[in-house]
C-alpha positions in Angstrom: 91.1 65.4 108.2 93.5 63.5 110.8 95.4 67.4 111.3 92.2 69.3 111.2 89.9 67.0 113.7 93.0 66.6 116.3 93.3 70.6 116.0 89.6 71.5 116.0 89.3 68.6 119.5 92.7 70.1 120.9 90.6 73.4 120.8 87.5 71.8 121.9 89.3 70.4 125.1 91.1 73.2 126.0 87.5 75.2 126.0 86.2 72.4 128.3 88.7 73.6 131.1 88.1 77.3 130.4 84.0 76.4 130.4 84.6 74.3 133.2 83.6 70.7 132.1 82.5 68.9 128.7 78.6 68.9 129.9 76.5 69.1 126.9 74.0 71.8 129.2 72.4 72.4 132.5 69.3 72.3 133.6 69.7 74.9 136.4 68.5 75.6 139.7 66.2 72.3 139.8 64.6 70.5 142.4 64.8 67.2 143.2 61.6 65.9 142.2 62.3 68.3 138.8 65.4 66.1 138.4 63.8 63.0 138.6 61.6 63.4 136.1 64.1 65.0 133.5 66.7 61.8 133.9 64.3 59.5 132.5 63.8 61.9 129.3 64.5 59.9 126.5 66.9 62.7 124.8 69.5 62.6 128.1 72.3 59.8 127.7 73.9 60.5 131.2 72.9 63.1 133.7 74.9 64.3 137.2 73.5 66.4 139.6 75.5 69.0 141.8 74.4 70.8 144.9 76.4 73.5 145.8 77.3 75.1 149.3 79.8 77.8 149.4 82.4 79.6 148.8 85.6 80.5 150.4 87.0 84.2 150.5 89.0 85.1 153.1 92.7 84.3 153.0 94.4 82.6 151.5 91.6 81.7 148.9 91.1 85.9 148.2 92.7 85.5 145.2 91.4 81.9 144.1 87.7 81.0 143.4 86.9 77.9 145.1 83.6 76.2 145.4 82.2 73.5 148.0 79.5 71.3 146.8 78.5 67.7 146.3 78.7 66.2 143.2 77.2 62.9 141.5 80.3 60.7 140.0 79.1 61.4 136.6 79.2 65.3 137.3 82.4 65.0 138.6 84.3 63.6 135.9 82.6 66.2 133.5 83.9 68.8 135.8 87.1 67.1 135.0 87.0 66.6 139.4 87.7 62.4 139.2 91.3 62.0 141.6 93.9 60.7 140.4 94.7 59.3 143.7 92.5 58.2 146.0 88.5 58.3 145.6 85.2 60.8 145.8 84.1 60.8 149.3 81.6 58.1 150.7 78.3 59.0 152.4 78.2 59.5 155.8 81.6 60.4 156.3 83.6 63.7 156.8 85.6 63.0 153.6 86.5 65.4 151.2 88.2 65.5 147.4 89.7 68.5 146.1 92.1 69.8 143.4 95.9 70.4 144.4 95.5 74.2 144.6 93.4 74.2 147.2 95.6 71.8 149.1 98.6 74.0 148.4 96.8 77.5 149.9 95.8 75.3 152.8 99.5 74.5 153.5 98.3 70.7 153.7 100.3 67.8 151.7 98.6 65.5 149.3 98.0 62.3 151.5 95.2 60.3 151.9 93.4 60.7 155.1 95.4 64.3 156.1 93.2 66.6 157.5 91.6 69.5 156.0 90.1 72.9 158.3 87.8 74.4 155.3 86.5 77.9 156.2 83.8 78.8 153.6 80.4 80.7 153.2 76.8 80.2 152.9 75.0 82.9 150.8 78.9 84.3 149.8 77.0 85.9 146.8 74.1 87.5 148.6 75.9 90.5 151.1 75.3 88.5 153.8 77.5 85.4 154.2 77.2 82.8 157.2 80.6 81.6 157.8 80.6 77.6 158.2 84.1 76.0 158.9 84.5 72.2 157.9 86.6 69.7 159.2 87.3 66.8 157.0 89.7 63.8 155.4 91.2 64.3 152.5 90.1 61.1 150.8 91.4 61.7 147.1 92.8 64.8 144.9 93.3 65.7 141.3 96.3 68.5 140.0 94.6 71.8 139.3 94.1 73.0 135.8 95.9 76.4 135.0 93.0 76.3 132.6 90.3 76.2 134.6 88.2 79.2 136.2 87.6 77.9 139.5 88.9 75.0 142.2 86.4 72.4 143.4 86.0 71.1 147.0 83.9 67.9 146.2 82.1 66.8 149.9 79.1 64.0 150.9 75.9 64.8 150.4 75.2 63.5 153.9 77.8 66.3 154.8 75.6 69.0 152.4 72.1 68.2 153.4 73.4 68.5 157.3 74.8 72.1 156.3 72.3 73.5 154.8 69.2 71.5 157.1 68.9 75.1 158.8 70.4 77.6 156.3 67.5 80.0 154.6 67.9 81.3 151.4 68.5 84.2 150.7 66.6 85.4 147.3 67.2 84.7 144.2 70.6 85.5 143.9 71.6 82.9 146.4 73.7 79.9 145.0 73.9 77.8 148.0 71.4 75.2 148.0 71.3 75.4 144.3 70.9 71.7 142.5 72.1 71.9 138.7 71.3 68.8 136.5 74.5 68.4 133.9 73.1 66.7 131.2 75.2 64.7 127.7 73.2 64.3 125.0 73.0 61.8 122.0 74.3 64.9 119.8 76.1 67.8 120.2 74.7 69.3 117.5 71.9 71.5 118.3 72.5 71.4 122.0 70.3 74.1 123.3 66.8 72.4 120.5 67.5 69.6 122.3 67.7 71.0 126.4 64.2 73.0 125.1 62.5 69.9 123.9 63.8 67.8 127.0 61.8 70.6 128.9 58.7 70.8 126.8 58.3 67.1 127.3 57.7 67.6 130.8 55.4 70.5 131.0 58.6 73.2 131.6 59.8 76.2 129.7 62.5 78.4 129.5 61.4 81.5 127.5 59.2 83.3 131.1 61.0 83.5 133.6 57.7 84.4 135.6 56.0 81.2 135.2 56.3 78.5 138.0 57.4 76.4 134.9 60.2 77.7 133.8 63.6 76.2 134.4 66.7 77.7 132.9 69.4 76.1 130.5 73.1 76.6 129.8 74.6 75.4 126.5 78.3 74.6 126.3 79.5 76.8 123.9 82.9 74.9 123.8 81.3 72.6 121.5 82.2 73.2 117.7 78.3 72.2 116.8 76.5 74.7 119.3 78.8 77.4 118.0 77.7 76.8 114.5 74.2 76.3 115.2 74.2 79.7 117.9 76.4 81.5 115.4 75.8 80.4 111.9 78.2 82.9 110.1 77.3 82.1 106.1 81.0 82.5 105.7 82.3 80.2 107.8 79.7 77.7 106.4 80.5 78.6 102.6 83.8 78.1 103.2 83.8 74.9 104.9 81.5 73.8 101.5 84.3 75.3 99.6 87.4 73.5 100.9 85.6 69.9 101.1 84.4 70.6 97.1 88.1 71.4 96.5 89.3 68.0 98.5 86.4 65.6 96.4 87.7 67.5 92.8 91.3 67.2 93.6 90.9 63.5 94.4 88.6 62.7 91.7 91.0 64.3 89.4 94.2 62.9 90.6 93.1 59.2 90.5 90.3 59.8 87.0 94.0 61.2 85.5 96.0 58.4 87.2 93.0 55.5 85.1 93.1 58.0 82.1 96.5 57.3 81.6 96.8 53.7 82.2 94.3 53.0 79.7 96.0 55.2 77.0 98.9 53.4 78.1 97.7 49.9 77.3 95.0 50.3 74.6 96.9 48.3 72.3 97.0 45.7 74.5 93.2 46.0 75.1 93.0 46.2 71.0 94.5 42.8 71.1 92.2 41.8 73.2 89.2 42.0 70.7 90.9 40.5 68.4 90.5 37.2 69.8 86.7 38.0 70.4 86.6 39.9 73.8 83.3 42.1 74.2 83.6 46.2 75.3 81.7 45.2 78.5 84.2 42.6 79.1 87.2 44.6 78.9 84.8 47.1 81.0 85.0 45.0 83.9 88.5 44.2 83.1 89.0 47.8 84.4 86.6 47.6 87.1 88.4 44.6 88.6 91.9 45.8 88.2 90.2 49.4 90.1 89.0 47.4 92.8 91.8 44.9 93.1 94.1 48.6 93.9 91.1 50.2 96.4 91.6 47.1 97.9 95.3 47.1 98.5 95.7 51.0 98.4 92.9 52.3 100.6 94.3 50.6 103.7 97.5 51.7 103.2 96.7 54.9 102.5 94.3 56.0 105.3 97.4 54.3 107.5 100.2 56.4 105.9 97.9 59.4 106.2 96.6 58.8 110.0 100.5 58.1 111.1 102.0 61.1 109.0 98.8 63.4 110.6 99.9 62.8 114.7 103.6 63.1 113.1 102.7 66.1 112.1 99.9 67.4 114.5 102.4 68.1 117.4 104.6 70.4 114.7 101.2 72.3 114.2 100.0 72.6 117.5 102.8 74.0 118.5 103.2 76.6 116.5 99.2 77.4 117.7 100.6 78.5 121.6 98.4 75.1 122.3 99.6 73.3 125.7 97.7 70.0 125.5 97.4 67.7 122.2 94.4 66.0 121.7 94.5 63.5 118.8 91.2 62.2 117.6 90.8 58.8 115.8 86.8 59.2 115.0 85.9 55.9 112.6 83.8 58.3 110.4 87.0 60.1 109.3 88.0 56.4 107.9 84.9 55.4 106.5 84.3 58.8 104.8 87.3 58.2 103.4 87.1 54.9 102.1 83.4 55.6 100.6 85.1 58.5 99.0 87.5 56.3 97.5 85.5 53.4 96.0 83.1 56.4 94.6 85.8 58.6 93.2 87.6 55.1 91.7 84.4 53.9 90.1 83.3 56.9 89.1 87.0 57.6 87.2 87.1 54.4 85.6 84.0 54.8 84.0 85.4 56.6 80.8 88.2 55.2 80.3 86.7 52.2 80.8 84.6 52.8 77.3 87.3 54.7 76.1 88.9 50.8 75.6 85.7 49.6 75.1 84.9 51.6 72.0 88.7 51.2 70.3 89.2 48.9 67.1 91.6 46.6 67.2 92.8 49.1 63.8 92.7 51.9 65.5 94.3 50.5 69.3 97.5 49.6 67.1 97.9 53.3 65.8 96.3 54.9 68.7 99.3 57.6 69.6 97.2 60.0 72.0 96.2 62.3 68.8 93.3 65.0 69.0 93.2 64.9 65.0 94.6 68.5 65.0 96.4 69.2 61.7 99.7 71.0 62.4 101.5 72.9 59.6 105.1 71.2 58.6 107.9 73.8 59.9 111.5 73.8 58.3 113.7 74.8 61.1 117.6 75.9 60.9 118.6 75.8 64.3 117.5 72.6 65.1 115.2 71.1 67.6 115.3 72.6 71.5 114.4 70.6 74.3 111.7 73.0 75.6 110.1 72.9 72.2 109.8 69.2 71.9 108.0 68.9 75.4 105.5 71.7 74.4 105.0 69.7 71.5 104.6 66.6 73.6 101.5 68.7 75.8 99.6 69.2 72.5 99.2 65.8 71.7 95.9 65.8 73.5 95.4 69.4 75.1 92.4 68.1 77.6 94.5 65.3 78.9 97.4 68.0 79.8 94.8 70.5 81.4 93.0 68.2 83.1 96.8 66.9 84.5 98.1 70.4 85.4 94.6 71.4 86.9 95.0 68.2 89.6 98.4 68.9 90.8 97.6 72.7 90.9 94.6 72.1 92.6 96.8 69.8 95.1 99.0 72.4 95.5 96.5 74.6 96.5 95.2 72.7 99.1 98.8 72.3 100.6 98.9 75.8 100.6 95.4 76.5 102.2 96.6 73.8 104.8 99.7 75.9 105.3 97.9 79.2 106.0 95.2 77.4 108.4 97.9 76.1 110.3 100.4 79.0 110.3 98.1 81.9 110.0 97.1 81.9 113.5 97.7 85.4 115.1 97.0 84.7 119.1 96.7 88.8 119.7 93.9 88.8 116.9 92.2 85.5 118.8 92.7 86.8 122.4 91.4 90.4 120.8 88.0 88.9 121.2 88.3 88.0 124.7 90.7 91.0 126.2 91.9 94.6 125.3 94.8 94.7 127.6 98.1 92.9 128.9 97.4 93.1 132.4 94.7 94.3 134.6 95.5 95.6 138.3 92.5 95.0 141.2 91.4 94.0 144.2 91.8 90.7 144.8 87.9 90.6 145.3 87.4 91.9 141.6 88.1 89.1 140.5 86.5 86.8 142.1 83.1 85.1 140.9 79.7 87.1 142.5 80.2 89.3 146.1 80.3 92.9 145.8 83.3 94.3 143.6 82.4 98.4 144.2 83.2 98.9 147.2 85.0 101.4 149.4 87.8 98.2 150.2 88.1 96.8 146.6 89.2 100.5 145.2 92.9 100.9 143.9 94.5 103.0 146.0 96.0 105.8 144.2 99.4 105.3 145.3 99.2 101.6 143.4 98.3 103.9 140.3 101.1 106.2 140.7 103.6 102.7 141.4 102.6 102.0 138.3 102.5 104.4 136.0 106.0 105.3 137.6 107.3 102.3 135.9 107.1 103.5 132.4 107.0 100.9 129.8 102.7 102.1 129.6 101.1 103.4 126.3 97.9 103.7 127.4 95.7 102.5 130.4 91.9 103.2 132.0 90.3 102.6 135.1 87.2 101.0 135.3 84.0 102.4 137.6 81.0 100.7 139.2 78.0 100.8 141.4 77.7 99.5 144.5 74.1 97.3 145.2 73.5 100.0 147.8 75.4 103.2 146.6 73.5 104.1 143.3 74.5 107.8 143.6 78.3 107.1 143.8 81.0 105.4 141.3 83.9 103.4 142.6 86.9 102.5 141.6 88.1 99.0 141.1 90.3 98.4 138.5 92.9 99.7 136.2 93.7 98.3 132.7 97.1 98.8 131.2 98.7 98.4 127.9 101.9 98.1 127.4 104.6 99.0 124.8 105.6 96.0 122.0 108.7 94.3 123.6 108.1 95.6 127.1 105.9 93.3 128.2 106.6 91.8 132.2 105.5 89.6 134.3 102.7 90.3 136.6 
């Protein structure tokens, strides 16, 4: 459980960065007086807002998407945007936080109170952008994530309100001016029931998008629960069931075999023990005791043997997963699961043997030699005894007790070996296969940027980049990909080719 909750929150964290922050949902496009009255909703732990202004897109930020806004402190750590040096901005000032990227493309070195010249735009989304050039103080930063989708410029909301005091939006479509209200939940669980009660609770809706009452969501799907509850695949969910059926028998039979046989071990001793007058329900919680009194001493030392040897082992794992960052998880329901399990499986293992010695005469404890009462023909033998033959003999004293042995340890093989396949079976060209087809794709540096206009007379690949390409071999197969431009319906543009390239060939961009 240590291996597979550090794995499946290694995963988790990673998706944050690729999402873009470990938000529970959005409430999006809001108004203020709409935000008020969600963050006193009984179902929303914390909440930050975020009002966004622009986006830069000339040079040098053509090929990076960056995004000017202000954020509440509690949005800005979930967009993972809390400096490492330095501080958020304070109102009424022209200070400014941002990620080391953006610093870098501005030629400007991390320092606290260096100057910044910003060139961004209003409306960058809508075809027509106002260009708005800010002139701030660097006032903290934070390194840039390779993970992450997009670089944040984090500025007062004194600064914001003053941009945008004139600005008029334009349509629908138009992001600046937009307040979003991240929300974190009590559960992540069923994310998206919860964002659609929140709403109900104040009059609002998100099914018609007509309605004056209708606000949208956003679930983040990094979280393992929404992806369940969005996606529940009966297979994954079966086999899940499976594998934690196969832990609880392969426990209960290693430690009912482990009583089974310490009892068989000592029954004479527990015959002698009747014989000076002691009771079946006596020598019962003789057992009991003597279970408890090893819970007691073995439980803690087990759960810390197995939490050490799982971040010993994590690391080995991870890296054999292409995972960057390791993210080891020490949730307290892991341990208490574990120690409930325990003192269940124990008590519920001791429970037979325990009548087992309980039941035995003090006759009968004193010739007690593990016999089923099978009679077994006499067999003259010329040749002698073989080893092999006197340990199969030895397995048919009492058949159950050897089937229920060799069932536990192959059952505790088998989980080693479904632990071995879930950690060395992943195939990263089957897992990106659900995300890409390709190994590289060639554009304009507008293509692949967030919103604008991408068909377009100046974002199509000239065909002498096509023929650069394809001239240097190493290319199995490739496609370009065709668009329509908001006000050229009639007409298809180019703006991208895909290539794929030959196993062993591939280079770097």
């Amino acid at each position: 459980f240590t291996i597979g909750g550090t794995i499946l929150n290694s995963f988790q964290q990673a998706t944050f960065r690729q999402v873009g922050g470990d938000m529970h949902g959005t409430f999006k496009n809001v108004t203020k007086e709409q935000m008020e009255e969600l963050e006193k909703d009984p179902l929303l732990v914390r909440t930050g807002a975020r009002l966004l202004l622009g986006m830069p897109s000339d040079p040098p930020f053509h090929k990076a998407h960056v995004e000017v806004s202000y954020m509440e402190e509690t949005c800005a750590e979930g967009y993972f945007c809390i400096p490492e040096q330095g501080s958020l901005p304070k109102e009424g000032t022209d200070q400014i936080a941002c990620d080391t990227r953006i610093l870098k493309l501005l030629g400007v070195e991390p320092k606290i109170g260096a100057e910044i010249v910003l060139p961004y735009y209003l409306g960058s989304n809508t075809g027509y952008p106002q260009p708005v050039t800010g002139t701030f103080t660097l006032s903290g930063w934070w390194t840039y994530d390779e993970a992450g989708v997009a670089s944040y410029a984090i500025v007062p909301l004194s600064y914001a309100e003053e941009v945008l005091s004139g600005y008029q939006k334009q349509g629908d479509r138009d992001l600046t001016g937009r307040w979003d209200l991240n929300v974190y939940l009590k559960s992540a669980a069923h994310i998206e029931k919860d964002l659609v009660t929140a709403l109900a609770n104040h009059g609002y809706q998100t099914e018609d998008a007509g309605k004056d009452n209708y606000i949208a969501i956003g679930v983040n799907w990094a979280y393992m629960g929404a992806q369940l509850s969005g996606n529940g695949d009966p297979g994954t969910i079966m086999a899940i069931i499976a594998l934690l059926l196969l832990i609880i028998l392969t426990g209960y039979l290693i430690i009912y075999n482990i009583f089974q046989i310490s009892v068989s071990n000592d029954i004479r001793f527990y015959g002698l023990l009747k014989t000076i007058g002691t009771t079946g329900r006596q020598l019962r919680r003789i057992i009991l005791r003597q279970a408890l009194l090893l819970s007691a001493v073995g439980i803690p030392i087990g759960l810390a043997l197995g939490y050490l040897c799982g971040n010993v082992l994590t690391p080995v794992i991870m890296s054999t997963m292409s995972y960057k960052n390791t993210f080891v998880t020490a949730n307290p329901l892991i341990f208490i699961g574990a120690v409930l399990f325990s003192l269940v499986t124990v008590l519920i293992s001791c429970r037979k043997p325990g009548k087992m010695a309980g039941k035995v005469s003090p006759v009968e404890a004193v010739r007690y030699t593990e016999n089923t009462g099978i009679k077994k023909n006499s067999k003259k033998s010329y040749n002698g005894t073989k080893v092999y033959r006197m340990a199969m003999a030895n397995l048919g004293r009492n058949r159950k007790k050897t089937v229920l042995v060799i069932l536990s340890l192959t059952l505790a093989v088998l989980l080693l070996q479904i632990t071995v396949i879930f950690t060395r079976g992943f195939d990263m060209d089957k897992y990106l296969r659900n995300f890409v087809v390709t190994d590289f794709i060639t554009g304009n540096a507008g293509y692949f940027q967030t919103g604008g206009n991408i068909f377009s007379n100046e974002t199509a690949v000239p065909e002498t980049a096509v023929d650069a390409i394809d001239a240097q071999g190493g290319i199995t197969d490739s496609g370009r990909i065709y668009g329509l431009s908001g006000g050229h319906r009639n007409l298809l543009r180019k703006t991208g080719i895909v290539i794929f390239m030959k196993s062993g060939t591939m280079r770097k961009p």
